[in-house]
N, C-alpha and C positions, 0 to 999 in steps of 0.2 A: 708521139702519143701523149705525152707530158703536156700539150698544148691546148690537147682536144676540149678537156672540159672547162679550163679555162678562157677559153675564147667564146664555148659555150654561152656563160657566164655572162661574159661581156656583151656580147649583142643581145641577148635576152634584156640587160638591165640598161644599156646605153640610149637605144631608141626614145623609150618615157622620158628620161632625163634628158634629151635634145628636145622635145614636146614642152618640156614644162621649163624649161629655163627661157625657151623660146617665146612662151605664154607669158611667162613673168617680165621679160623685157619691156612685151607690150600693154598687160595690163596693170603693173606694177604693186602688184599684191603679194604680201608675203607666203602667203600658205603652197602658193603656186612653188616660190622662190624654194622653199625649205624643201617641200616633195620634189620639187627636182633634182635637190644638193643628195638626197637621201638618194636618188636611184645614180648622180654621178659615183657618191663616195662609194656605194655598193658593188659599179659595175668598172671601179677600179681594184677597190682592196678586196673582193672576193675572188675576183680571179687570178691577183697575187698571192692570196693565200691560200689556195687551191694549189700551186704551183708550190709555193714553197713546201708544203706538202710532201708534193711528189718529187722535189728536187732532193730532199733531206740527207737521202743515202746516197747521190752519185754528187750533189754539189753541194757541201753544209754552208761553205758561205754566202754562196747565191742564194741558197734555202732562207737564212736567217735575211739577209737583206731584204728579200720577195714578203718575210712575216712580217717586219715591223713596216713597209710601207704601205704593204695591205693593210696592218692593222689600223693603222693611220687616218688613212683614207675610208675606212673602214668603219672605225670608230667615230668618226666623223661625219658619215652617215648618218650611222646610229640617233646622234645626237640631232640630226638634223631631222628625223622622223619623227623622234619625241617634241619635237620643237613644232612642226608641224601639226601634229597631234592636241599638243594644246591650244594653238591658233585657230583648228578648227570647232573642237568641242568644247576648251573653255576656255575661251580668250582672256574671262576679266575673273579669272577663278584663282586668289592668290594660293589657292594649297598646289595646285596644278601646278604654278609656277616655280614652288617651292620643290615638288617635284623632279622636273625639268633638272633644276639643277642640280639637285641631290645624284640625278642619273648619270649629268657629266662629271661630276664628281667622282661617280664612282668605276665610270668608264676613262675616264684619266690614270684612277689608280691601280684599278687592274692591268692596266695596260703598263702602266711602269713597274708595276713588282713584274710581270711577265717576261721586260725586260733584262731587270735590274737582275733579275737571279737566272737568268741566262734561259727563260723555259719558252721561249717563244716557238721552237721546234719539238717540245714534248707536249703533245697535245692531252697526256694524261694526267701532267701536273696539277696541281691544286691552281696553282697562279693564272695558267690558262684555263681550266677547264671553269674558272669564275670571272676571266674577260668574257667566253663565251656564253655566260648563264647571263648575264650582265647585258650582254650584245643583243638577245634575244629579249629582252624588257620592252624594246621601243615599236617594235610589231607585234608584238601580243597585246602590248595597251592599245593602238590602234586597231588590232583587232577586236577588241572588246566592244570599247567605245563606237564604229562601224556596225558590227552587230545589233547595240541597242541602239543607234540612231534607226539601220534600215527596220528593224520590227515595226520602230514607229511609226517611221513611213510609207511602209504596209499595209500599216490600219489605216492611216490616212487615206491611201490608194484606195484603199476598198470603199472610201465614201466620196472620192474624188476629189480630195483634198492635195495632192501629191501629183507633182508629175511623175509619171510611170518608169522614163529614160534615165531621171534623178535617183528613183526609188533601185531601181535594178541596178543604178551604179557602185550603189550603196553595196547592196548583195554581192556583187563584183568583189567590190575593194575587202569587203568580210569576207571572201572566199582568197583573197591572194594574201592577204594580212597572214591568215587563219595557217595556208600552206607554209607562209615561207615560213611563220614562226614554231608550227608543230614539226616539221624534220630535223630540225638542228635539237630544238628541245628534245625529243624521242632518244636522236642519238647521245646525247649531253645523259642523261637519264639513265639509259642503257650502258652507258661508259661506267657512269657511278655505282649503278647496283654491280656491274664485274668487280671494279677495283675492290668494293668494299667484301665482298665474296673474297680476292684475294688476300685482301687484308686480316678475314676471318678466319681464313686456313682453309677456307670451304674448297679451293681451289689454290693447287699450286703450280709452279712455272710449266711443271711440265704438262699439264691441263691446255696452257695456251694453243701450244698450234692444234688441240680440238675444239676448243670454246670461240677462239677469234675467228675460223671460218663462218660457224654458227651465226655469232652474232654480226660477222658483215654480211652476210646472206639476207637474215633478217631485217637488217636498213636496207638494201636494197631494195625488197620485196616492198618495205612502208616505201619507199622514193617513187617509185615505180606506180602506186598508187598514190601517192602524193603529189607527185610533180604535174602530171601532163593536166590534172583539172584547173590546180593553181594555175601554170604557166596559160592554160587557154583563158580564164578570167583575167587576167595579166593585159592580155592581148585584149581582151573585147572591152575593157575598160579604157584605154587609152586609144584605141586602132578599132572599133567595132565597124563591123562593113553595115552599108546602108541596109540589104536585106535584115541583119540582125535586126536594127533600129527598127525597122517599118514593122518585124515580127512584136516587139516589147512595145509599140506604140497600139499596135492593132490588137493586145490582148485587152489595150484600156477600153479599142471601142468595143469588143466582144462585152467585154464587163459592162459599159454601158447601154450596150443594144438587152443585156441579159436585165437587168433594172427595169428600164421602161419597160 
């Protein structure tokens, strides 16, 4: 069972990343190059670190091993999203750039305190719980930036300015940004407000085993609605079947049979 969600994990994120590396060979454009490094590095070190996870109590050394190559791979992801991100919204924009690096910068450092003071398996540490606030920067900014691109292109659409397939890929990619980046956020959040509750006396040890049910019940319940829209936007952005396509092409000519 230690396997299930991390294999999970893996095929969800491996397919785009053989799509778009495979795109990049051929058209040799970076934006392609970087969103595919981002969905390889994702759909190796998240489902190492998922694993090391669930390994922590029966293998701690296989546990710590599984953390720091997932973080790795992981982190270097990360990197490769914001990198892409700026490539595609502001290629020639030096604060973006300045950005960019500030991010790996800071996804280097957390990752080495995380290390260096051994917390790579204490997911409530300070040092981890700020790789992980950290990790989640480079799909929320693409989330953003996606959002205000498709509005635009929206408006566009609506005067027929926009291709329709472009505009709704837009909406796509702002609805998987949006998922991957709100679950981990939520739970990073919800981690914070307990600790600091225990740290205010509000709640003590022996409080845990009635609060951590609670509060895993309730991320599951957000996953639960969070997962399957992202995971199906996922899929129709990179894999959409031809009926979708003819569906999102034929609202343009409703829209313009409704005009004339």
């Amino acid at each position: 069972m230690n396997f299930v969600a991390p294999l999970v994990v893996f095929v969800l994120f491996l397919p785009p990343a053989i799509r778009l590396l495979v795109l990049a060979s051929r058209t040799r454009q970076a934006p392609e190059l970087w969103c595919g490094l981002y969905f390889l590095g994702a759909s190796i070190g998240l489902p190492l670190r998922i694993l090391g996870i669930s390994l922590q109590l029966d293998d701690p050394t296989t546990a710590a091993l599984a953390h720091v190559t997932g973080h790795v791979f992981f982190g270097g992801g990360c990197l490769a999203m914001a990198i892409f991100t700026q490539r595609v919204f502001h290629p020639d924009d030096a604060r973006a750039k300045r950005f960019v690096a500030g991010l790996g910068c800071a996804i280097v450092a957390t990752a080495a305190w995380s290390y260096a003071g051994g917390y790579l398996i204490v997911e409530n540490a300070a040092a981890m719980m700020s790789a992980n606030a950290v990790m989640i920067v480079p799909t929320a900014w693409a989330f953003y930036e996606s959002c205000r691109y498709w509005r635009s292109m929206k408006k566009r659409h609506s005067l027929g300015l926009a291709d329709p397939v472009v505009t709704n890929r837009f909406l796509l990619w702002t609805l998987w940004t949006g998922g991957i980046s709100f679950l981990p956020a939520f739970a990073l959040v919800a981690r914070t407000i307990l600790l600091t509750l225990f740290a205010a006396g509000t709640f003590t040890m022996e409080d845990a085993d009635t609060v951590q049910p609670i509060a895993l019940g309730v991320l599951r319940v957000v996953a639960l609605v969070t997962l399957p829209p992202t995971v199906v936007a996922l899929t129709l952005a990179f894999f959409p079947p031809r009926a979708y396509l003819a569906r999102v092409r034929g609202g343009e000519a409703a829209t313009g049979r409704a005009e004339s």
